[in-house]
MITOR-368309 format. One line per 5 residues: number of its first residue (from 1); their letters; for each residue x, y, z of N, C-alpha, C. Coordinates in nm, 2 decimals, padded with zeros to 4 digits. Example, Ala and Ser with C-alpha at 12.3 -4.5 7.8 and 13.67 -1.06 7.14 Angstrom:
2
1> AS> 01.32:-00.57:00.78:01.23:-00.45:00.78:01.32:-00.33:00.78  01.28:-00.22:00.71:01.37:-00.11:00.71:01.29:00.00:00.79
***
This chain:
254
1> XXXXX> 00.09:-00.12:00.00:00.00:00.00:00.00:00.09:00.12:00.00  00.04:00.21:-00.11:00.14:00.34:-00.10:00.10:00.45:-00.01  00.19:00.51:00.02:00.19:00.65:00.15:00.09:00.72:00.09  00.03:00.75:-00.03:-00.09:00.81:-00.05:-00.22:00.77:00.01  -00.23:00.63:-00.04:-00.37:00.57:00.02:-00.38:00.57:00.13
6> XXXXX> -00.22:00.56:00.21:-00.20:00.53:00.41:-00.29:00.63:00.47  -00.28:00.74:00.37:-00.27:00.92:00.44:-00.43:00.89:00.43  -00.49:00.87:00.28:-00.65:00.91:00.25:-00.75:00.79:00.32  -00.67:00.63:00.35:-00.73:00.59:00.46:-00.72:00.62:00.60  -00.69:00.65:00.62:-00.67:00.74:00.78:-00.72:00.82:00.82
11> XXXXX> -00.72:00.90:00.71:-00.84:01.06:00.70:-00.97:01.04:00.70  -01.01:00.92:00.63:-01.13:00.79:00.64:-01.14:00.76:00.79  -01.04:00.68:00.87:-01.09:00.64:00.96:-01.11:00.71:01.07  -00.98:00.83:01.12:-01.05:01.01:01.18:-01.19:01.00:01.14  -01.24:01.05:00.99:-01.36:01.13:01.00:-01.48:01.00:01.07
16> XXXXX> -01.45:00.91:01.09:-01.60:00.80:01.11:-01.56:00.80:01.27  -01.45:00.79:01.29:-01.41:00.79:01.44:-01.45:00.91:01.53  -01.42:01.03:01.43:-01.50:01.13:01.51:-01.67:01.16:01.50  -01.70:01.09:01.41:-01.86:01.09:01.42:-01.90:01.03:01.50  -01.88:00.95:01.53:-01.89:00.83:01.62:-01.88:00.88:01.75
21> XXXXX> -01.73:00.95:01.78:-01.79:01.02:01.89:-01.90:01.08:01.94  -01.93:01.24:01.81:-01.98:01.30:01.83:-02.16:01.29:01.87  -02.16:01.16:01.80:-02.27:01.14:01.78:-02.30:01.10:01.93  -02.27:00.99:01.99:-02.22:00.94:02.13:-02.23:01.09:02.21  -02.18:01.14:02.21:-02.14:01.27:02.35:-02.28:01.37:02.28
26> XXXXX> -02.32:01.38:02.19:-02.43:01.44:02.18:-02.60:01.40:02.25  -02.56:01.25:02.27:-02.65:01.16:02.28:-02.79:01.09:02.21  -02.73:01.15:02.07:-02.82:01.12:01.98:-02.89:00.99:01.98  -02.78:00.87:01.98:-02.76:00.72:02.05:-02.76:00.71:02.20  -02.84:00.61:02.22:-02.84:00.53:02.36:-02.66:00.49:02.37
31> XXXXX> -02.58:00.51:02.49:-02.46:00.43:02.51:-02.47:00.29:02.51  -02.59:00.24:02.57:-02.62:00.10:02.56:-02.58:00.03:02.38  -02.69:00.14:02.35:-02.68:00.05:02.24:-02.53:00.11:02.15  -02.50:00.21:02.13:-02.36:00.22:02.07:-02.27:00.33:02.16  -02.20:00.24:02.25:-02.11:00.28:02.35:-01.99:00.42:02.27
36> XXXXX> -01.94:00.50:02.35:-01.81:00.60:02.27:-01.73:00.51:02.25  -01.64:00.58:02.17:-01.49:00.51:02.14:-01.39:00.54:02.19  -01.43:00.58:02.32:-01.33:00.56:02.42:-01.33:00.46:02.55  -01.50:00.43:02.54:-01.48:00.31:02.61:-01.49:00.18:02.55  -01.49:00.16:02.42:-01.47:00.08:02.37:-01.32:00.06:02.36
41> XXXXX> -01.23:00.21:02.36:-01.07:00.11:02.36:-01.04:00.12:02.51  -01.09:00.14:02.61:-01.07:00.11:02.73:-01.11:-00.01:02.74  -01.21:-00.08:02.70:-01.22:-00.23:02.72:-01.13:-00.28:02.62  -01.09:-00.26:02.50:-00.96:-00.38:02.44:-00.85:-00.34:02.54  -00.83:-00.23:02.59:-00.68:-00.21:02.69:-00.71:-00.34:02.78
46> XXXXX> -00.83:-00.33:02.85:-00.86:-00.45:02.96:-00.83:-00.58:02.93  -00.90:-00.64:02.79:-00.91:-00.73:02.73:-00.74:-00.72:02.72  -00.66:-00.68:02.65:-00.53:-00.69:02.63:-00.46:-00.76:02.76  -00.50:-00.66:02.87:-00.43:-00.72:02.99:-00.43:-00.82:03.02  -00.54:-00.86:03.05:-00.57:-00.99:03.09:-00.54:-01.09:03.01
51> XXXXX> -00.51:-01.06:02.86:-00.46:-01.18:02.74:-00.57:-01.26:02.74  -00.73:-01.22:02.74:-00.79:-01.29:02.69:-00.83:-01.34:02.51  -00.80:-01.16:02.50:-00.82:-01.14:02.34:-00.68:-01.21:02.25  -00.59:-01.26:02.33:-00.47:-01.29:02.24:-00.54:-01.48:02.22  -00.58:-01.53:02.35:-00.67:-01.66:02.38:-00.75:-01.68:02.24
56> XXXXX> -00.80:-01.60:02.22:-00.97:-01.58:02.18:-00.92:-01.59:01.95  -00.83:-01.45:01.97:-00.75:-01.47:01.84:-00.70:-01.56:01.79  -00.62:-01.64:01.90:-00.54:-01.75:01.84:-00.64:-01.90:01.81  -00.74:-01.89:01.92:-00.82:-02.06:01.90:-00.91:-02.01:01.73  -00.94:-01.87:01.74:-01.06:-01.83:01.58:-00.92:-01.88:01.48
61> XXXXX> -00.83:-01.82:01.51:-00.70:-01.86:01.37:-00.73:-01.93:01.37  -00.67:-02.06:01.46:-00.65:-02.22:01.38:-00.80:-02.27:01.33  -00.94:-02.22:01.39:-01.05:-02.27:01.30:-01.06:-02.21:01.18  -01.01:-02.12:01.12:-01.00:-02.04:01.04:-00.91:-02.12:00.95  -00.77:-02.12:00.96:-00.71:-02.20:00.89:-00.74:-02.39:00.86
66> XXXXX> -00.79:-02.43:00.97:-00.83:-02.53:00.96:-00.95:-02.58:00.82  -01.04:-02.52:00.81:-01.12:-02.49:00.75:-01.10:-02.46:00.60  -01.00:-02.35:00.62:-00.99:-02.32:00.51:-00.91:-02.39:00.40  -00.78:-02.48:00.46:-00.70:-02.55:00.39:-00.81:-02.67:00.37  -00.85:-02.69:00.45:-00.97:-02.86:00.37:-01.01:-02.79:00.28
71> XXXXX> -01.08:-02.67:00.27:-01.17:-02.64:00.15:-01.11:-02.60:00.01  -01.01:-02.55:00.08:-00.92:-02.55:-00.06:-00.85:-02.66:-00.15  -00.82:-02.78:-00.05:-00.78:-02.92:-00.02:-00.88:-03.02:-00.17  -01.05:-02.98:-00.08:-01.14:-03.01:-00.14:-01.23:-03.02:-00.30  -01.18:-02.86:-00.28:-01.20:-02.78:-00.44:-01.12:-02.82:-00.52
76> XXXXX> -01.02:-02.80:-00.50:-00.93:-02.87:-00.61:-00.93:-02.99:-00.67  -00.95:-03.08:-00.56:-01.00:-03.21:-00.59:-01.07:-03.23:-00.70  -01.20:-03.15:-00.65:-01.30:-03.20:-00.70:-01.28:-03.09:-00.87  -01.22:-02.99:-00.89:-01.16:-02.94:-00.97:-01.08:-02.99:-01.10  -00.98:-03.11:-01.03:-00.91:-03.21:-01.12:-00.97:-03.26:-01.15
81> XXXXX> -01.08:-03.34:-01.07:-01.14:-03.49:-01.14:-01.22:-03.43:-01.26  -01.27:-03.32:-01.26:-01.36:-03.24:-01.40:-01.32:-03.24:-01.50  -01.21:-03.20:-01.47:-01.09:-03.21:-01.60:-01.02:-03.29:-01.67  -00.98:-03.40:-01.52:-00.92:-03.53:-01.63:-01.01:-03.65:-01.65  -01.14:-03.60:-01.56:-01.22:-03.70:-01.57:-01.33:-03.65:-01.60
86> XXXXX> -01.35:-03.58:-01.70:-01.50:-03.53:-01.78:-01.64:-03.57:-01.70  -01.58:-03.73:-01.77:-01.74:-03.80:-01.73:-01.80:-03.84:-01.59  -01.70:-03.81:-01.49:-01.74:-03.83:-01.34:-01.80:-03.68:-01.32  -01.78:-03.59:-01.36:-01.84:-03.48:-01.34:-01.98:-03.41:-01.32  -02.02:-03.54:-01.42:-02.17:-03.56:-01.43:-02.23:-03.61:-01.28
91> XXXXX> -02.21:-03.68:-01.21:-02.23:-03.79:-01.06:-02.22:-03.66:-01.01  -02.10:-03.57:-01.00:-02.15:-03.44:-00.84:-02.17:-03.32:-00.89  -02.17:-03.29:-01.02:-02.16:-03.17:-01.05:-02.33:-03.03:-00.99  -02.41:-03.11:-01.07:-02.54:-03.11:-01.00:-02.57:-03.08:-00.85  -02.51:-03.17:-00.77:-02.50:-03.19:-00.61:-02.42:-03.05:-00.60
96> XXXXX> -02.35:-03.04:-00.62:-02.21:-02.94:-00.57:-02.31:-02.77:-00.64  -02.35:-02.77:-00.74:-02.47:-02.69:-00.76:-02.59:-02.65:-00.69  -02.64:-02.71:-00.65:-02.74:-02.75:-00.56:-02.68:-02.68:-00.39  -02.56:-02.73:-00.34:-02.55:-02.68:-00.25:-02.49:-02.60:-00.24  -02.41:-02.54:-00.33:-02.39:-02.32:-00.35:-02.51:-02.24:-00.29
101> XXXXX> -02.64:-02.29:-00.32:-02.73:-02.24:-00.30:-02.77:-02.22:-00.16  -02.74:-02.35:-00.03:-02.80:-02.37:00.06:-02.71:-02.28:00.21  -02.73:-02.19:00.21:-02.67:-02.13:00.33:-02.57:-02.19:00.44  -02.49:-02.23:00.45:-02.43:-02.29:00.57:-02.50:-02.28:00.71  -02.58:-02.17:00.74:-02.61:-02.18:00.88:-02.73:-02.22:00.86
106> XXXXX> -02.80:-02.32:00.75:-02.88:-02.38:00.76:-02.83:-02.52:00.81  -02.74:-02.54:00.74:-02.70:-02.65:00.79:-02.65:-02.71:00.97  -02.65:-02.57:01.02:-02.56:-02.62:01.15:-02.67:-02.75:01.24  -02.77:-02.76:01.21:-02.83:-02.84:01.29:-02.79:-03.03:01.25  -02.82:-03.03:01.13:-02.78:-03.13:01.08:-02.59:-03.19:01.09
111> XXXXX> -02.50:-03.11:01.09:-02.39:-03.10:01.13:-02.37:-03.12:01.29  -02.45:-03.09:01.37:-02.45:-03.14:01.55:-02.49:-03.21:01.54  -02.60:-03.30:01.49:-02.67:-03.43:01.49:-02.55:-03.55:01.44  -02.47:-03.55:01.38:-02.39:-03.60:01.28:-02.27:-03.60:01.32  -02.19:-03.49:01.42:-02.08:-03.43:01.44:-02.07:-03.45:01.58
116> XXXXX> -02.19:-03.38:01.68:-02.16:-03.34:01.78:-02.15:-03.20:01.78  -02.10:-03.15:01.87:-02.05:-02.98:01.90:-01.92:-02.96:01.91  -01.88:-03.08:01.87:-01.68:-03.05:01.88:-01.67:-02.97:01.79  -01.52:-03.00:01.78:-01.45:-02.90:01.67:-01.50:-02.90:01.48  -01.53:-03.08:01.51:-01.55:-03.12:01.34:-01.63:-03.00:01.31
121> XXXXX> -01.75:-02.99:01.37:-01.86:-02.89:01.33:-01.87:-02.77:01.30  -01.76:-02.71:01.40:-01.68:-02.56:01.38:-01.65:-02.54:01.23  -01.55:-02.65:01.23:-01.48:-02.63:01.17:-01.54:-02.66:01.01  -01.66:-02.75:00.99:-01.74:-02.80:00.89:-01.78:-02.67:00.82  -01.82:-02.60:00.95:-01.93:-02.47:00.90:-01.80:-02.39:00.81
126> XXXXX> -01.73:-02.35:00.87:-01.62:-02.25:00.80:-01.55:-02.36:00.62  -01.58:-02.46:00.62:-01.52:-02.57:00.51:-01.62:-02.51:00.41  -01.80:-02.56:00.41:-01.86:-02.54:00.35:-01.95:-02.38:00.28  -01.87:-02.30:00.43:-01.83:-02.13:00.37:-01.74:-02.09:00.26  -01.64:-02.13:00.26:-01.48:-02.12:00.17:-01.50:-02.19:00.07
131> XXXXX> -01.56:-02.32:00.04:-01.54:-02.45:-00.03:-01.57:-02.39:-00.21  -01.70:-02.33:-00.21:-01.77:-02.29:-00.36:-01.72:-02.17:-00.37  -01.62:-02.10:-00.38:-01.56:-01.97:-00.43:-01.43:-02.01:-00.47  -01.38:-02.09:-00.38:-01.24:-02.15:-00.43:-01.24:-02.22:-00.54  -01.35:-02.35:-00.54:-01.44:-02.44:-00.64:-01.41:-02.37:-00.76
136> XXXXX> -01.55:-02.26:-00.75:-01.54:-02.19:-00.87:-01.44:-02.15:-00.98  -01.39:-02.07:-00.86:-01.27:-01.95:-00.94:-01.16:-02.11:-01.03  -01.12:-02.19:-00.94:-01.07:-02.30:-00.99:-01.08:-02.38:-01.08  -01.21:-02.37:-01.14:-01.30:-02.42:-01.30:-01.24:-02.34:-01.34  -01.30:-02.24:-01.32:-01.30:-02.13:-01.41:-01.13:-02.13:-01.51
141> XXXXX> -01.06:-02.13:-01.36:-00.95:-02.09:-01.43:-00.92:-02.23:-01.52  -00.95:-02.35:-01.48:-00.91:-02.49:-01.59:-01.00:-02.52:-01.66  -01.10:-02.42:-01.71:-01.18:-02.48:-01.83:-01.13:-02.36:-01.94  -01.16:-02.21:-01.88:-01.08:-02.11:-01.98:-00.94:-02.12:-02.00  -00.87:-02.25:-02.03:-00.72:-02.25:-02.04:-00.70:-02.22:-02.23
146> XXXXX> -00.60:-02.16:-02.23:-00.59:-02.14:-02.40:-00.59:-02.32:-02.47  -00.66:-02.30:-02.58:-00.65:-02.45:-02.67:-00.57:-02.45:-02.74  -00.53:-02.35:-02.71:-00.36:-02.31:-02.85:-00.25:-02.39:-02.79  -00.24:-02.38:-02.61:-00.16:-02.42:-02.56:-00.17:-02.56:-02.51  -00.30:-02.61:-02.53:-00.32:-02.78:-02.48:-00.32:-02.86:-02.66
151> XXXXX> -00.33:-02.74:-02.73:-00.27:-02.88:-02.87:-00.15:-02.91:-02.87  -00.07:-02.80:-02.86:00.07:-02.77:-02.86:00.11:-02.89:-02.76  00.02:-02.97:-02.67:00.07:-03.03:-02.56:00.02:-03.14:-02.61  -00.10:-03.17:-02.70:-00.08:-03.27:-02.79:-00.03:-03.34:-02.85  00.07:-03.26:-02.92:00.14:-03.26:-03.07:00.28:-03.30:-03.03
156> XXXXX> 00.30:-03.27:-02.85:00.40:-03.35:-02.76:00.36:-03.51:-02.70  00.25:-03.55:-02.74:00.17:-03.64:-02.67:00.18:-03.66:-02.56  00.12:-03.52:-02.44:00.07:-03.51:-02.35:-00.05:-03.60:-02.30  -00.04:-03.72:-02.22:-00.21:-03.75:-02.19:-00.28:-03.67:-02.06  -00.33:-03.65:-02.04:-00.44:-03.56:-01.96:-00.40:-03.51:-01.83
161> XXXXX> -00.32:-03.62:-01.78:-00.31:-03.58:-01.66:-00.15:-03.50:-01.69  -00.08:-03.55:-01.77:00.06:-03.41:-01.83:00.02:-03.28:-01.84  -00.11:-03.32:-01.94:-00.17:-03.17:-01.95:-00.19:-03.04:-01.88  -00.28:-03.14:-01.79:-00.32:-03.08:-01.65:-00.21:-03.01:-01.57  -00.10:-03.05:-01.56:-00.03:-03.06:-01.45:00.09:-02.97:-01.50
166> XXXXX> 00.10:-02.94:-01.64:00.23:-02.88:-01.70:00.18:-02.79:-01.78  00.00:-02.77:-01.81:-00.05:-02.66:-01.92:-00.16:-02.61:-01.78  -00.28:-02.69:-01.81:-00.36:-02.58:-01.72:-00.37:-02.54:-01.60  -00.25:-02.61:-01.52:-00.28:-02.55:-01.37:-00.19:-02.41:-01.36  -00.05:-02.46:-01.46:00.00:-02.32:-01.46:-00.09:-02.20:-01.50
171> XXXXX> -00.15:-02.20:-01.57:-00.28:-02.12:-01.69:-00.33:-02.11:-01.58  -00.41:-02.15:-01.49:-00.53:-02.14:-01.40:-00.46:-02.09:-01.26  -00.36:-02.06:-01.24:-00.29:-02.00:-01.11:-00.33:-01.88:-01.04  -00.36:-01.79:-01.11:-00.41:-01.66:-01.11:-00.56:-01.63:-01.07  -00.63:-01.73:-01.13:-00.77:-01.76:-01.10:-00.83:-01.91:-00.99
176> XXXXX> -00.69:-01.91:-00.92:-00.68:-02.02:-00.85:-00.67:-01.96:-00.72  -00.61:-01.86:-00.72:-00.55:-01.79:-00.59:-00.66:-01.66:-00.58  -00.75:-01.60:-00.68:-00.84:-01.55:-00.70:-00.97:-01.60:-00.60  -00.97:-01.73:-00.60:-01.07:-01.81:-00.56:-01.03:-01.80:-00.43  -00.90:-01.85:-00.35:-00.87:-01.83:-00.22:-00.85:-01.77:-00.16
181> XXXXX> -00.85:-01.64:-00.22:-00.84:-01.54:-00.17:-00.97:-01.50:-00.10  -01.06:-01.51:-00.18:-01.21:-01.50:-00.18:-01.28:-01.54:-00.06  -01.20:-01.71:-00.06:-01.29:-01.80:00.03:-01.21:-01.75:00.16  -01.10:-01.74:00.20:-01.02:-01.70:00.30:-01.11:-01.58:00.34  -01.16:-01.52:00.34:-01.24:-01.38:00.36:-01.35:-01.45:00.42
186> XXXXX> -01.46:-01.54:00.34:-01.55:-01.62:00.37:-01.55:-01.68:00.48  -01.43:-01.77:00.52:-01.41:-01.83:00.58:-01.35:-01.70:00.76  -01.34:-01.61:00.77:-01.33:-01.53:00.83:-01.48:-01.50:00.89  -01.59:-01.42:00.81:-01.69:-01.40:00.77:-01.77:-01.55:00.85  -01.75:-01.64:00.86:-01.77:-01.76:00.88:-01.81:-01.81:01.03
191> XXXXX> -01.69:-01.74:01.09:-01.64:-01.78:01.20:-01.74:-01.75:01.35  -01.83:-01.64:01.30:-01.90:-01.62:01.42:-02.01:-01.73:01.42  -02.06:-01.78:01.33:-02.17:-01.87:01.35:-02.13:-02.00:01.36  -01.97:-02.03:01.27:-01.92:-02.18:01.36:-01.87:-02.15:01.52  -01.84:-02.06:01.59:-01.84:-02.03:01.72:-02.01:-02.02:01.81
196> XXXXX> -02.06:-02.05:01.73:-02.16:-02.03:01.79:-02.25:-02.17:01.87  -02.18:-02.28:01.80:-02.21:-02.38:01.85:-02.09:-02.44:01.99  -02.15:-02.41:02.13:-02.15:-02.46:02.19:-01.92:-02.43:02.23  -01.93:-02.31:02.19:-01.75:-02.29:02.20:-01.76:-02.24:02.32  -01.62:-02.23:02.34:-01.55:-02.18:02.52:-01.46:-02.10:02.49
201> XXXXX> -01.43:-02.08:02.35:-01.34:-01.95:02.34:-01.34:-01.95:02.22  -01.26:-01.84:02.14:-01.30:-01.74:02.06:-01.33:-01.64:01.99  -01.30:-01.62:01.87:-01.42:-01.41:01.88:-01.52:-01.42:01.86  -01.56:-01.52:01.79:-01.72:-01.55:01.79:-01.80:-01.57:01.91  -01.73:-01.64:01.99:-01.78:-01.72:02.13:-01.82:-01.52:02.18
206> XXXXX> -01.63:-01.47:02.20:-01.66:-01.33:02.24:-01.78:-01.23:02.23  -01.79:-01.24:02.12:-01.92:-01.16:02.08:-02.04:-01.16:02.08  -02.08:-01.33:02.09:-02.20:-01.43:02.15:-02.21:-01.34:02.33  -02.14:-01.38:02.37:-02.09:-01.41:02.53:-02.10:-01.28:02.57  -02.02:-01.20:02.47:-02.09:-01.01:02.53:-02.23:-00.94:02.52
211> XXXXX> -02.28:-01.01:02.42:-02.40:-00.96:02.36:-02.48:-01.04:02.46  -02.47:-01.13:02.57:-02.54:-01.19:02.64:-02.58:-01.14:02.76  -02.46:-01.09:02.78:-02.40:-01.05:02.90:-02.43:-00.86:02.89  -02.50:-00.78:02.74:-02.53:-00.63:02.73:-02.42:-00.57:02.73  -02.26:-00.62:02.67:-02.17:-00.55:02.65:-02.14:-00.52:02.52
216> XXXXX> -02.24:-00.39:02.52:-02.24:-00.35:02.37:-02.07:-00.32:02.27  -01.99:-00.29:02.43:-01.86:-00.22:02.41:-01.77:-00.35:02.38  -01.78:-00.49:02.42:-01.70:-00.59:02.39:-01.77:-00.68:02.25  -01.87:-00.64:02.22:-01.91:-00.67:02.09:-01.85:-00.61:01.97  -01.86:-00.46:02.03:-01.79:-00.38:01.90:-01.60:-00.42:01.89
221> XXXXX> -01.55:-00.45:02.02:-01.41:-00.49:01.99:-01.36:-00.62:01.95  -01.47:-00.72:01.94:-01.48:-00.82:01.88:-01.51:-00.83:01.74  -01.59:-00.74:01.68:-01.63:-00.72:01.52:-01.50:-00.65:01.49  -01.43:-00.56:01.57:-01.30:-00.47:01.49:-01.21:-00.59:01.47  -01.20:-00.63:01.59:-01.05:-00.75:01.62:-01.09:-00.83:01.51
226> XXXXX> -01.19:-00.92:01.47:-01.22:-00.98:01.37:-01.19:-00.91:01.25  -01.24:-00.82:01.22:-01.18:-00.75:01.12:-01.03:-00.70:01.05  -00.97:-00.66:01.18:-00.85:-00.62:01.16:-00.75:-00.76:01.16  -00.79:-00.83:01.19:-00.71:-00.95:01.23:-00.69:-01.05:01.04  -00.85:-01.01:00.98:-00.89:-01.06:00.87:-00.83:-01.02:00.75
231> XXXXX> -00.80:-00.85:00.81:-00.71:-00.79:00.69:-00.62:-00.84:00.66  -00.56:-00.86:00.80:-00.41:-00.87:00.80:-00.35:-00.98:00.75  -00.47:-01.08:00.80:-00.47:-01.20:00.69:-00.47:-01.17:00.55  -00.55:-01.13:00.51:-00.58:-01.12:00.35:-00.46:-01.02:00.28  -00.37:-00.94:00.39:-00.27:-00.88:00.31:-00.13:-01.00:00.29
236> XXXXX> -00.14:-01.05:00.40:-00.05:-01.15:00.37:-00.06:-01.22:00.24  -00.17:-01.25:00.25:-00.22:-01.36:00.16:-00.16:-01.28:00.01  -00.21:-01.16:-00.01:-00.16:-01.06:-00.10:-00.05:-01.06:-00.15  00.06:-01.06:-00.08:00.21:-01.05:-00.02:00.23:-01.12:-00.12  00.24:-01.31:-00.08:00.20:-01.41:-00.14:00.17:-01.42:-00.33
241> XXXXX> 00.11:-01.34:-00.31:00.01:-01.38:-00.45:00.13:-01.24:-00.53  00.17:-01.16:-00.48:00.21:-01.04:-00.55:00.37:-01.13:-00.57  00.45:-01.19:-00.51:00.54:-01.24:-00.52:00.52:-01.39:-00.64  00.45:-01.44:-00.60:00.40:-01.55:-00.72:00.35:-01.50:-00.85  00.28:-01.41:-00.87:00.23:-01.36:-01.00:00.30:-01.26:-01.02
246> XXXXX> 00.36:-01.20:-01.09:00.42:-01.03:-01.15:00.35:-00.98:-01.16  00.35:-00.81:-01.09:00.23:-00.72:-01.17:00.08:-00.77:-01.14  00.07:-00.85:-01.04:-00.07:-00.89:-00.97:-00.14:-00.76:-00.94  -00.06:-00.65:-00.90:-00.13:-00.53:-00.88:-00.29:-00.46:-00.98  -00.19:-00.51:-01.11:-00.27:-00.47:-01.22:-00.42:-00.57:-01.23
251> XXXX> -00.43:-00.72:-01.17:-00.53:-00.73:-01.15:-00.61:-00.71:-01.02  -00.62:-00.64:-00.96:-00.69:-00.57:-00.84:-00.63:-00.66:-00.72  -00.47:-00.70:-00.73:-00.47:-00.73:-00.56:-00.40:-00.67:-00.50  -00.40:-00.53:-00.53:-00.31:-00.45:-00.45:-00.45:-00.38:-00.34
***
């Protein structure tokens, strides 16, 4: 990110920050319902000390990553078999269609029935969040592969799976990392409703647990901390992707 945007996001987050106040000390708002923003960073100061919120960050990471490497694990899978196996495509493609459509937090009940409240379930919910974006973008990128470049792999007598593996996954890289980028966000996005079954820690649990408890102030430092925490993920992830691709900037991942 360049010292330009640093300056004009900042200026962004002043002007909301002082609304926020003003609006608060005016008392246009109940504090109940949207506390200042000074006692909301007087509770992350508290929360710091006590090293709950370091607790709480670190158990969301690993369901976060957990989640998200199966689904990416998954998609791909099911990604290759399309391609070198055309005709299997037919048996789940439908299915895999079909449940793009179905909300994951419809599912959480059927997932406790089946699972229990452990971790599988947590962690299922955040799989089947991530799973069809990754999916996608990952067709996408191995069906639009140039045919200029898979004859040329012919005319080497490439069989399918050479193909695959030395023409279109290189070809599909860009729209591969497109997709996990995507689902990695999802899978953030995710996390308060697989925390919602039956966790002991958390940010989801956190935010469950304050909103129970009428702490409107540890709710809001739980949606920021999620957030900020999500960026920071997704800039890495950036990092990553700008070093593997050249000039990735030019496709919007800067």
């Amino acid at each position: 990110m360049n010292r330009s945007k640093v300056i004009k996001t900042t200026i962004s987050v002043v002007i909301l920050i002082s609304i926020w106040a003003l609006v608060t000390k005016m008392g246009v708002v109940s504090s109940y319902i949207l506390p200042s923003p000074s006692k909301v960073l007087n509770s992350f100061f508290k929360m710091l000390q006590t090293g709950e919120i370091f607790e709480d960050i670190y158990i969301s990471y690993i369901r976060v990553l957990k989640g998200f490497f199966i689904a990416t694990l998954v998609a791909f899978l099911f990604a290759m078999v399309r391609i070198i196996l055309p005709r299997c495509n037919d048996y789940y493609e439908s299915i895999v269609q079909f449940l793009k459509n179905v909300p994951p937090l419809s599912l959480i009940s059927l997932l406790i029935l089946w699972f229990g409240i452990g971790e599988t379930t947590k962690v299922g919910i955040i799989v089947l969040t991530a799973f069809f974006p990754i999916y996608l973008n990952t067709v996408k990128g191995f069906v639009s592969c140039d045919k200029k470049l898979l004859e040329v792999g012919e005319i080497y007598g490439y069989s399918e799976v050479d193909s695959f593996f030395k023409i279109r996954l290189p070809y599909a890289m860009s729209d591969i990392l497109v997709g996990m980028r995507i689902g990695l966000g999802y899978s953030w996005r995710a996390i308060i409703s697989a925390e919602m079954i039956a966790a002991s820690a958390g940010l989801g649990h956190m935010i469950l647990f304050a909103q129970q408890m009428s702490r409107t102030d540890k709710v809001i430092v739980g949606i920021l901390v999620i957030g900020v925490v999500g960026y920071i993920t997704d800039r890495l992830f950036a990092l990553i992707i700008d070093k593997t691709l050249k000039g990735s900037e030019k496709n919007g991942w800067d």
